[in-house]
DOGUVEX-102316 format. One record per residue (C-alpha): x, y, z; residue in one letter. Coordinates in nm, 4 decimals, decimal comma. Last residue first. Layout:
REM residues N
<atom east="X" north="Y" up="Z" resn="a"/>
...
***
This chain:
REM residues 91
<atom east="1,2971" north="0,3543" up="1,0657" resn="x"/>
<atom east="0,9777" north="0,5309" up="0,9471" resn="x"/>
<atom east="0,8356" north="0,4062" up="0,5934" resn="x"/>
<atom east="0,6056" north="0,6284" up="0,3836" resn="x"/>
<atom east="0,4198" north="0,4755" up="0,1309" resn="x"/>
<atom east="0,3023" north="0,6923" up="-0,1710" resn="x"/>
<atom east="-0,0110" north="0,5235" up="-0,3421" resn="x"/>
<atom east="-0,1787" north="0,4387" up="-0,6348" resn="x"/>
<atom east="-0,4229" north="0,2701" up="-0,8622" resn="x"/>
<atom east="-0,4495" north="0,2091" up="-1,2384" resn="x"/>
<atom east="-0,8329" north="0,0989" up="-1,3462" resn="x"/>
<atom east="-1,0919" north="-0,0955" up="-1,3705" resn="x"/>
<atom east="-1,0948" north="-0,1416" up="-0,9845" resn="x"/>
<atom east="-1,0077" north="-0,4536" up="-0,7600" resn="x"/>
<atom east="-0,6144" north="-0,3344" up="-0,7007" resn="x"/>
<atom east="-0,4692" north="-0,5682" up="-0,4640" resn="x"/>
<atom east="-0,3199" north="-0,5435" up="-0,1232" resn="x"/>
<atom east="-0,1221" north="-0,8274" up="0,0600" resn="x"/>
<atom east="-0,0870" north="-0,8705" up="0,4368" resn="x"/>
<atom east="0,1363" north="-0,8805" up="0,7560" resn="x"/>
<atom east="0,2092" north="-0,5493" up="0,9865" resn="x"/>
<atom east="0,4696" north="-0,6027" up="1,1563" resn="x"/>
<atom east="0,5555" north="-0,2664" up="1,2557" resn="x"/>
<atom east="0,2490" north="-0,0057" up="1,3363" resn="x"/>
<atom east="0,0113" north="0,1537" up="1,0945" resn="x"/>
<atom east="-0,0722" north="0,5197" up="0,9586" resn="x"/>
<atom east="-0,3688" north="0,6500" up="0,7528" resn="x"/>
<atom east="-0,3896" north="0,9792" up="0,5160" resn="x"/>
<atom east="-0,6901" north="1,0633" up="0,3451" resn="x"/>
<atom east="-0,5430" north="1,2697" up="0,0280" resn="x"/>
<atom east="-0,6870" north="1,0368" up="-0,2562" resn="x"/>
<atom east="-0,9623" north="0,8421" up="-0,0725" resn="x"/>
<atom east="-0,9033" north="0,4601" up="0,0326" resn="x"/>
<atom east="-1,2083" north="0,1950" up="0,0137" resn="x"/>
<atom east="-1,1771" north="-0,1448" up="0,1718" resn="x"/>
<atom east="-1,2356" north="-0,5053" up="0,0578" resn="x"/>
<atom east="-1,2349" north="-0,7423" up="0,2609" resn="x"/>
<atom east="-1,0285" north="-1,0926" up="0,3039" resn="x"/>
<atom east="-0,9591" north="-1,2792" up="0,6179" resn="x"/>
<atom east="-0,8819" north="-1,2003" up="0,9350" resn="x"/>
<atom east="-0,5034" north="-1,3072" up="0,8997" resn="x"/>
<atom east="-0,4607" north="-1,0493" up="0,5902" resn="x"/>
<atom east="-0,5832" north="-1,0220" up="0,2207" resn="x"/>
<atom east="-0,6627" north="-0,6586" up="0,1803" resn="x"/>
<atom east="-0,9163" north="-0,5740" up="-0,1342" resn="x"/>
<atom east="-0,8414" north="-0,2714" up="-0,2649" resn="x"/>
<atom east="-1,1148" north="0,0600" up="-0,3270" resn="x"/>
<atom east="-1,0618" north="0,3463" up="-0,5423" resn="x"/>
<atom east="-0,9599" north="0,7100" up="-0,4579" resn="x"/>
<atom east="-0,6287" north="0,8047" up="-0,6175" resn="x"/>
<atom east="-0,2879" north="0,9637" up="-0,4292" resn="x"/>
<atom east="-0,3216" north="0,7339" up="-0,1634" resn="x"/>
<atom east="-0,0973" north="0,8683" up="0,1257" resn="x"/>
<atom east="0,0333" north="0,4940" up="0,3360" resn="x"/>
<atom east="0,1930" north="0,5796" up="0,6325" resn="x"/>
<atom east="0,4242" north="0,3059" up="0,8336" resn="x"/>
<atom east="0,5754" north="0,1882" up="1,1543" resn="x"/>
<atom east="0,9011" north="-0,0632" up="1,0220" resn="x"/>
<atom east="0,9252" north="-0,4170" up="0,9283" resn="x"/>
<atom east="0,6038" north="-0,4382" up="0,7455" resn="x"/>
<atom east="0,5480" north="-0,7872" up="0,6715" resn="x"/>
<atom east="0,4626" north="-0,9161" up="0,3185" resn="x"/>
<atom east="0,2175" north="-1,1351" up="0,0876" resn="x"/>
<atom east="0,1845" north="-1,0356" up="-0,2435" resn="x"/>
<atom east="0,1666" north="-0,6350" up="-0,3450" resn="x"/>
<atom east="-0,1238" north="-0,7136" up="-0,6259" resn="x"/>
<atom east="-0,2406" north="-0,6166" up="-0,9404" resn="x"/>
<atom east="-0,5815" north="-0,6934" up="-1,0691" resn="x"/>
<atom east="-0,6143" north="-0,3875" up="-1,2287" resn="x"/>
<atom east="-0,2920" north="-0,1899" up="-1,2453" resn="x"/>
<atom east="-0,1310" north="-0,1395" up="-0,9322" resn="x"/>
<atom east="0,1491" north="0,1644" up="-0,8698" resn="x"/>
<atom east="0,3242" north="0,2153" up="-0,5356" resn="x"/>
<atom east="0,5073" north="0,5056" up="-0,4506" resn="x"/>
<atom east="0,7444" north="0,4505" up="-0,1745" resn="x"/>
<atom east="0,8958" north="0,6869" up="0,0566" resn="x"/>
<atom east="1,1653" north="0,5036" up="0,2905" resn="x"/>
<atom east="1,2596" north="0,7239" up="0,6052" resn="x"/>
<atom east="1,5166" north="0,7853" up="0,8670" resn="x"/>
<atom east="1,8786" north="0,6567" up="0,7385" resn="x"/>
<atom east="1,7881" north="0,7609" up="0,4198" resn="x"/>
<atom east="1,5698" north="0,6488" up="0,1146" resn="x"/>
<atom east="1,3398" north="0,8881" up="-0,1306" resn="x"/>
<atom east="1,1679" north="0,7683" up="-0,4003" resn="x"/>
<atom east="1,1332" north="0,4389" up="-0,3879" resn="x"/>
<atom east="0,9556" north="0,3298" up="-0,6904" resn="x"/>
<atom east="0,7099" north="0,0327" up="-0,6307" resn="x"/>
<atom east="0,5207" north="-0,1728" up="-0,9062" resn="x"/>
<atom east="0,2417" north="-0,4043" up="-0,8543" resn="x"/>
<atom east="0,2415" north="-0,7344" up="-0,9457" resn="x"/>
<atom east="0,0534" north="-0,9461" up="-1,1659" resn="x"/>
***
């Protein structure tokens, strides 16, 4: 199953993204082409599939992180219920 962006905003600066995952949901496999932030707008925990392996790793509603360009990996949802996040993208 996968999970379901709406861009929100898109100029010649910035993508904003909200993602939505219900359980079990998944991005699938992709490679950030620009420097990102990712805003999760729930706590819960997702389990990142990326060229270390798999873990899973808990985000907090509010607790910002940011990541660099080619960034490759998929995300899915591993709790009971909906999860979400607004992805900001910098071109």
């Amino acid at each position: 199953m996968q999970a379901k962006p709406t861009v929100q905003v898109d100029t010649d600066r910035v993508v904003v993204t909200e993602w939505c995952f219900a359980p079990g949901a998944e991005t699938g496999h992709h490679v950030h082409g620009h420097d990102y932030v990712v805003v999760p707008l729930i706590t819960g925990t997702v389990r990142v599939e990326d060229s270390e392996g798999e873990r899973d790793v808990e985000m907090r509603a509010g607790v910002s992180y940011a990541r660099s360009a080619g960034v490759a990996h998929n995300l899915v949802n591993t709790n009971a219920y909906e999860f979400r996040f607004v992805e900001i993208e910098l071109k």
